[in-house]
C-alpha positions as CSV (number, residue, x, y, z in Angstrom):
1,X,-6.8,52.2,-33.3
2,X,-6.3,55.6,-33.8
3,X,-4.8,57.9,-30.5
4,X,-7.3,60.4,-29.1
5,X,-5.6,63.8,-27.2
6,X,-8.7,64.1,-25.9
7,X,-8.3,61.5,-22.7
8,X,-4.8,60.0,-22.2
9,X,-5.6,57.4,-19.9
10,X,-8.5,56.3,-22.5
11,X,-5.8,56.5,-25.0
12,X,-3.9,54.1,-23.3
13,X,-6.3,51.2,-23.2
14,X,-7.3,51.5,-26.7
15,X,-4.4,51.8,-28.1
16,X,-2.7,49.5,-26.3
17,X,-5.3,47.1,-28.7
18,X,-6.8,45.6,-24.4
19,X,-9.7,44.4,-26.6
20,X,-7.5,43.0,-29.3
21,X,-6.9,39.1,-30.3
22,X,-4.2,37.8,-27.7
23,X,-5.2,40.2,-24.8
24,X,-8.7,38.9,-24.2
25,X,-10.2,39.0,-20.4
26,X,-13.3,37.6,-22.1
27,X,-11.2,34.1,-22.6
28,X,-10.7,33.6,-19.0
29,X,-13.1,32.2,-16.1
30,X,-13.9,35.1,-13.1
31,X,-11.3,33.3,-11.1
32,X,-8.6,33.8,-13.2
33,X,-9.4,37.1,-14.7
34,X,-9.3,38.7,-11.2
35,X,-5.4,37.5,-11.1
36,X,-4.9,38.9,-15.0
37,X,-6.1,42.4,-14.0
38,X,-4.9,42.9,-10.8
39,X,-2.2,45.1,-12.1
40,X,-4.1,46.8,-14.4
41,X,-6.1,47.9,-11.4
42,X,-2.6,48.8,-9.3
43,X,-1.7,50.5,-12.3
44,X,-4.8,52.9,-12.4
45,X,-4.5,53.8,-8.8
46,X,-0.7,54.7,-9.5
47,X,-1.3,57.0,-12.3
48,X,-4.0,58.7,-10.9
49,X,-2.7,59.7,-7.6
50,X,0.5,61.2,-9.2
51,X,1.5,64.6,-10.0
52,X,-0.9,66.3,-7.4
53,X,1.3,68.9,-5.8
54,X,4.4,70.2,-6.7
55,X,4.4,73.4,-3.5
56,X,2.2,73.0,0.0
57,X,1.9,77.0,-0.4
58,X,-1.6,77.8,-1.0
59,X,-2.7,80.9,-1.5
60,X,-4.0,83.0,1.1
61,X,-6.4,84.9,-1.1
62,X,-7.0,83.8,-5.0
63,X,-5.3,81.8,-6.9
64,X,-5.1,79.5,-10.3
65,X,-3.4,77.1,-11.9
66,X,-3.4,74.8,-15.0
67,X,-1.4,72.1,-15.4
68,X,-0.2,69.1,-17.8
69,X,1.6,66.3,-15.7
70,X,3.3,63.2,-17.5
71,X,4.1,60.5,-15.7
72,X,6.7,57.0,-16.1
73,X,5.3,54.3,-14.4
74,X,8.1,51.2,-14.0
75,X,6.3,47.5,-13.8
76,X,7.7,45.6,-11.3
77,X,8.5,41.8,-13.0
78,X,5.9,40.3,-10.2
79,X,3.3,42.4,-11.9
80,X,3.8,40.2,-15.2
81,X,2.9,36.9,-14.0
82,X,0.9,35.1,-12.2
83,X,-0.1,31.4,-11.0
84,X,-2.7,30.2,-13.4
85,X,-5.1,27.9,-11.0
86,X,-8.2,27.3,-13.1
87,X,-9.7,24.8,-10.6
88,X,-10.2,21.9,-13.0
89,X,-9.5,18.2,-12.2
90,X,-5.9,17.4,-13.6
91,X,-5.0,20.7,-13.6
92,X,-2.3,21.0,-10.7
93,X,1.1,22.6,-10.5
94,X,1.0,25.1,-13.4
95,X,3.8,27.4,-14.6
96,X,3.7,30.9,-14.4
97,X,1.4,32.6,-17.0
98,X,1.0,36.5,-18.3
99,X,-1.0,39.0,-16.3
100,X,-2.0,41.7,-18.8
101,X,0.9,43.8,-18.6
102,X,3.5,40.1,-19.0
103,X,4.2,38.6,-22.5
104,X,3.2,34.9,-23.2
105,X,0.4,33.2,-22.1
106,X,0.5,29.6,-21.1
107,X,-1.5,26.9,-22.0
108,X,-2.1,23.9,-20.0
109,X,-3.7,20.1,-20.3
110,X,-6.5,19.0,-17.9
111,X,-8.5,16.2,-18.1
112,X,-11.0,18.6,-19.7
113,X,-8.5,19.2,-22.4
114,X,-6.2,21.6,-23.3
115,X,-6.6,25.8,-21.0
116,X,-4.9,28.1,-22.9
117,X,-4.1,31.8,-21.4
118,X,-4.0,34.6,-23.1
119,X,-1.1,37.1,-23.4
120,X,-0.4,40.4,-22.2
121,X,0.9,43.5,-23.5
122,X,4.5,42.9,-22.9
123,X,5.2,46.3,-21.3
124,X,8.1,47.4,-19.1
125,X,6.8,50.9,-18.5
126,X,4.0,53.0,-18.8
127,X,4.3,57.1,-20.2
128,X,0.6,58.1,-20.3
129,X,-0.1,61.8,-19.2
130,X,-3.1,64.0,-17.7
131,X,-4.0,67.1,-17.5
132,X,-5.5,69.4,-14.7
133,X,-6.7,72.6,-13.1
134,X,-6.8,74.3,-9.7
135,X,-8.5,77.2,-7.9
136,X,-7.6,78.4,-4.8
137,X,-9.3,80.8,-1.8
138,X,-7.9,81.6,1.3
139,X,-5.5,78.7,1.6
140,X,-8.1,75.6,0.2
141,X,-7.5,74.3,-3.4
142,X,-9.6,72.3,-5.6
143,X,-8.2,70.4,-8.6
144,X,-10.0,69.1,-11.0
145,X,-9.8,66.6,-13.9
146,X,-12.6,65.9,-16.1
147,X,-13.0,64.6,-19.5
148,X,-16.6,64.2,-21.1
149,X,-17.8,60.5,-22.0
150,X,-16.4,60.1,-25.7
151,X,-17.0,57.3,-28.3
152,X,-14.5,55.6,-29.9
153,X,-15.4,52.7,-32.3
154,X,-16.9,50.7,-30.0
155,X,-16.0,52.0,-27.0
156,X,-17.4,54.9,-24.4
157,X,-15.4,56.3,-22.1
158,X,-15.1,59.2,-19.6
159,X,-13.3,60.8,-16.7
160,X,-13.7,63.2,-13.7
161,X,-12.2,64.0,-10.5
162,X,-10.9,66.3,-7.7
163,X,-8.8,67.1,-5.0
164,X,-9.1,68.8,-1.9
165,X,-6.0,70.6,-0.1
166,X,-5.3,72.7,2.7
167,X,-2.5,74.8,3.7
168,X,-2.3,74.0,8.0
169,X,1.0,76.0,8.2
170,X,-1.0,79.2,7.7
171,X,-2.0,78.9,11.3
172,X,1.6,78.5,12.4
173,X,3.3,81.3,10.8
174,X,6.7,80.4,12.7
175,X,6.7,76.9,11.3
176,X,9.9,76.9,8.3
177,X,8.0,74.6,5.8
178,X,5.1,75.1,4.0
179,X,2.8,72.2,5.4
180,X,-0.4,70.5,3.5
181,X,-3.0,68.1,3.5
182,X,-4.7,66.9,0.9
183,X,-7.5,64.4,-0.5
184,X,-7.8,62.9,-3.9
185,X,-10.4,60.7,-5.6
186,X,-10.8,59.8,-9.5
187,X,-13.4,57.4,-11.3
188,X,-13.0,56.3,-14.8
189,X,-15.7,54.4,-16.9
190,X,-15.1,52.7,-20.0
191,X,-17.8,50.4,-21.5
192,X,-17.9,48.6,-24.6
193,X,-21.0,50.0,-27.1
194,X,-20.7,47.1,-29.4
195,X,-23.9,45.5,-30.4
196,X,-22.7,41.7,-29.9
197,X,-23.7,41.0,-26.6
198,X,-20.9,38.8,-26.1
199,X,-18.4,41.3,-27.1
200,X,-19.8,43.5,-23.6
201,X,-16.8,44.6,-21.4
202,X,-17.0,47.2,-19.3
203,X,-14.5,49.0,-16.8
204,X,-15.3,51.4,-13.8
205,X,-12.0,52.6,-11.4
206,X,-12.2,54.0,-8.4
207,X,-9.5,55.8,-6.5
208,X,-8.9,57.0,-3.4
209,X,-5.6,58.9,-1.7
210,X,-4.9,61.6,1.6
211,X,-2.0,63.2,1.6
212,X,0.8,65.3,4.3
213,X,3.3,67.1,2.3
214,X,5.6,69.8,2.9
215,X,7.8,72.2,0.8
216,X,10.6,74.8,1.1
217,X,11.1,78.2,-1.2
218,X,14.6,79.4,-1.9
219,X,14.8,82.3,-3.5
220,X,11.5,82.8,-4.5
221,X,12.7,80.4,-7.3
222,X,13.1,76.7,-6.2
223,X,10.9,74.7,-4.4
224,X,11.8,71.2,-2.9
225,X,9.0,69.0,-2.0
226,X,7.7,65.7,-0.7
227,X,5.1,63.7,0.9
228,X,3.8,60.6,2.3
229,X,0.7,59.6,1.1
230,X,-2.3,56.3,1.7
231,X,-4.2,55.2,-1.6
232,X,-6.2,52.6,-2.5
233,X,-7.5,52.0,-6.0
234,X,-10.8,49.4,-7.0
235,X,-11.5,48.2,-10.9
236,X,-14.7,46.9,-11.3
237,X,-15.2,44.5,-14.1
238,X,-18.1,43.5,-16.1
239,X,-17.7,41.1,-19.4
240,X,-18.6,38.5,-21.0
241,X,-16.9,34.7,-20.3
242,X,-16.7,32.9,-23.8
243,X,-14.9,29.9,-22.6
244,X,-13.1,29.5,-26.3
245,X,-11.6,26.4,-24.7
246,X,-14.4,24.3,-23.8
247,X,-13.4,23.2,-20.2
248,X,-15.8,25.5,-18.4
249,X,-19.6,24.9,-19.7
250,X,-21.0,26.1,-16.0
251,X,-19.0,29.2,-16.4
252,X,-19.5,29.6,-19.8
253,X,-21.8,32.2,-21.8
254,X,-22.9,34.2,-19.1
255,X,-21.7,38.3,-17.8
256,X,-19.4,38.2,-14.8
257,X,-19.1,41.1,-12.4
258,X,-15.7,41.2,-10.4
259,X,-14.6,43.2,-8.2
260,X,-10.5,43.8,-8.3
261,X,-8.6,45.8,-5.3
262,X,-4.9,47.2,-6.7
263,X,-1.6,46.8,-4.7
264,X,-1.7,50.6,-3.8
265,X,-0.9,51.4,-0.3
266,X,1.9,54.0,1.1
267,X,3.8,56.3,-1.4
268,X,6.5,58.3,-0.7
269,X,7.3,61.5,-2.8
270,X,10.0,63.6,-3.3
271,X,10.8,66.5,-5.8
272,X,11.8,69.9,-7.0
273,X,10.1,73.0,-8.9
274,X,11.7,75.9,-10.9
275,X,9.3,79.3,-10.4
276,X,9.5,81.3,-13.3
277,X,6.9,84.2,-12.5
278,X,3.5,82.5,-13.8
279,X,5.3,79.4,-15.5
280,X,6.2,76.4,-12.8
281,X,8.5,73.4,-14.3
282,X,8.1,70.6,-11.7
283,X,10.0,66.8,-11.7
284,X,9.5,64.3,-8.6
285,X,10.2,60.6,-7.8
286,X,7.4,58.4,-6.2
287,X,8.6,55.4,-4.0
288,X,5.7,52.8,-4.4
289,X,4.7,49.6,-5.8
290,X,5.3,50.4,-9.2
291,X,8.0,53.3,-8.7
292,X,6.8,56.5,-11.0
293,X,8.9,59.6,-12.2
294,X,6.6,63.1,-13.1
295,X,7.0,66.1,-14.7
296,X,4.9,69.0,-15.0
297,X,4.1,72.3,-16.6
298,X,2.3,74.4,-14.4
299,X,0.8,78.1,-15.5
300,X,-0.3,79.6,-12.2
301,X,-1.8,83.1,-11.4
């Protein structure tokens, strides 16, 4: 499929062929799929609570910023497997199996007959970037990130969201750190348009984060950084279970809502900036379940 610039997460699960033969949620009952995803979901929160801040100064009258972030997101191995358990009689003590970001997918005799798994993208890492912008008024920014809901062969998609900071060193003018809070939330949608009903899959994530973090100006040039921060991240699912196999004619041929909660919880972040008058370069490590590097390129006024 071809790339879009016009929504790099949306880029990501399309190209990345999540629909395509091999990777197929649609092949797995609700039990089972809510194991494959899981990551997918910890993933999502990851990405989108990363490259938020790179300076707890805020403004104290206007200000403006615009900013491209990319981010390297490392998969830990645990995030490539799971423990298949499919519930069927005959059907105990299973190897591991691929989540969607392992390899191979196992297959399995039951007394039903033979479960086979399906594969997963075989990725290591993730590079995916975003883009953003800021205002700013008497020390209170708002970012935002939006895209408009696009169509791509048979998929819609679309993004928004914000964040919500405050400089609280402002009331302590003695204080020898720049000191911030900060909220975050970002919902992406992507639904399948196709007009095979059993081809219907549709994704919503949610994702939630509050932030304390602090910086330090040298020079009027360098900035050092960090922060500890709580997120959580929810993918809903909605698709359609084709049961390819045979072994689960209950299940089977029916649209399955599930509801998957991601591995985030506490991230810690640390980094550096370079001020160059209205051009900020930015890099920081983020200590979490799935460790992430950033960079960004920041135009600020």
């Amino acid at each position: 499929m071809k790339k879009s610039i016009l929504i790099f997460i949306i880029t990501f699960l399309i190209s990345q062929n999540i629909f395509a033969q091999g990777v197929r949620i649609d092949n797995l009952p609700p039990q089972e799929a809510v194991k494959y995803v899981k990551p997918l979901a910890t993933y999502l929160g990851t990405f989108f609570n990363t490259g938020v801040y790179h300076n707890a100064d805020v403004p104290d009258l206007f200000g403006f910023k615009f900013s491209i972030v990319g981010t390297y997101t490392y998969l830990p191995q645990s995030d490539k497997s799971f423990k298949p358990n499919p519930g069927l009689e005959g059907s105990e003590n299973f190897e591991s199996t691929a989540t969607i970001f392992g390899t191979q997918g196992g297959y399995f005799l039951s007394n039903s007959g033979f479960v086979v798994y399906p594969s997963g993208l075989g990725l290591k890492n993730i590079p995916l970037g975003i883009y953003q912008v800021a205002g700013s008024l008497f020390g209170t920014e708002l970012m935002i990130r939006y895209f408009p809901n696009i169509k791509q062969e048979d998929i819609k998609a679309g993004l928004w969201g914000f964040g919500l900071k405050h400089e609280i060193s402002r009331y302590f003018p003695l204080l020898p750190l720049d000191i911030s809070v900060q909220i975050l939330y970002n919902k992406l949608n992507l639904e399948s348009t196709s007009s095979d009903p059993t081809d219907y899959v549709k994704f919503d994530t949610k994702n939630f984060a509050f932030n304390v973090h602090a910086s330090k100006t040298f020079a009027g040039l360098f900035v050092v950084y960090g922060g500890l921060q709580y997120e959580s991240s929810t993918l809903d699912i909605g698709y359609y279970f084709k049961d390819p196999d045979g072994v689960f004619p209950s299940l089977a041929g029916r649209v399955y809502n599930l509801k998957v909660d991601g591995d985030n919880h506490f991230r810690f972040t640390v980094g550096t900036a370079l001020q160059l008058s209205f051009f900020v370069l930015n890099f920081d490590a983020n200590l979490t379940r799935q460790t992430t590097l950033s960079a960004g390129m920041s135009f600020e006024f």
